[in-house]
N, C-alpha and C positions, 0 to 999 in steps of 0.2 A: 533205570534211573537210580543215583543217588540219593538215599536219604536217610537225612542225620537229624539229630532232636538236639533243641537247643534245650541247658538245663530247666526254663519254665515245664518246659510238654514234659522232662523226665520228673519232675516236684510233681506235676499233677496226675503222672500215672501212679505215683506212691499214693497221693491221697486218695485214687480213686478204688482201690483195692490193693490190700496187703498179701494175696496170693501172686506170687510173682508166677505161675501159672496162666493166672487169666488175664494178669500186664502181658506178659508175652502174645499170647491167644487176640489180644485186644491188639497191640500192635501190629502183629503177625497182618491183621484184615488191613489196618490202615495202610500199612505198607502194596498189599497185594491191589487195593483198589486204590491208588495213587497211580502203581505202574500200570493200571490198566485203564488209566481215565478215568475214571469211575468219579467223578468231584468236579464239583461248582465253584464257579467263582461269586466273590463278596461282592457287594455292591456300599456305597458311601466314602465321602471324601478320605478317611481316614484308611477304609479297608478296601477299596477299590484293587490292592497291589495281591491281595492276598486268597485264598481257596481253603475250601472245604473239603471233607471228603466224612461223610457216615457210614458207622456202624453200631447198628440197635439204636439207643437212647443217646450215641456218643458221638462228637464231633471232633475233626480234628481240623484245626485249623494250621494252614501252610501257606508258604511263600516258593515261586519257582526263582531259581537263577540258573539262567542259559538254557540251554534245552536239555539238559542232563545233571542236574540237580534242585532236589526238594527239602526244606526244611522247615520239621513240622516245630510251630511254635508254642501252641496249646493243645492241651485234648481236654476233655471234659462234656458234663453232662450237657446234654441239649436245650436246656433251661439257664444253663449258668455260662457256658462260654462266650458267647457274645458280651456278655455284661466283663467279663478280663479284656475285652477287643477295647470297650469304649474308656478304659481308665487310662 
């Protein structure tokens, strides 16, 4: 599968750590468990279109179009990303 990050998820991997080591490493998982299923989809009128996918404390939240492409929209802490979904 395809997958490309719209610039919000690339803004919030800077803010989430300044080692571009463990942005990589941190993506590196979201990617591997996108293409292997590994993620939930959202529930509510707003985010019904959209998915999840964990790793550690971190969420990334995505959108499929077609059956061979994902675009992750947010990543962020698992306390804080839902609250960027509802604004």
């Amino acid at each position: 599968m395809e997958i490309t990050l719209k610039q919000s998820a690339i803004d919030d991997l800077k803010r989430l750590t300044a080692n571009s080591d463990q942005r990589r490493k941190l993506l590196d998982s979201f990617v591997k468990k996108i293409n292997a299923g590994q993620y939930g989809g959202l529930t509510g009128d707003k985010l019904g279109s959209l998915y999840r996918a964990r790793s550690g404390p971190y969420r990334a939240v995505f959108a499929i179009e077609g059956k061979d492409r994902a675009i992750i929209i947010h990543i962020g802490d698992r306390k804080e990303i839902y609250k960027k979904l509802q604004r």
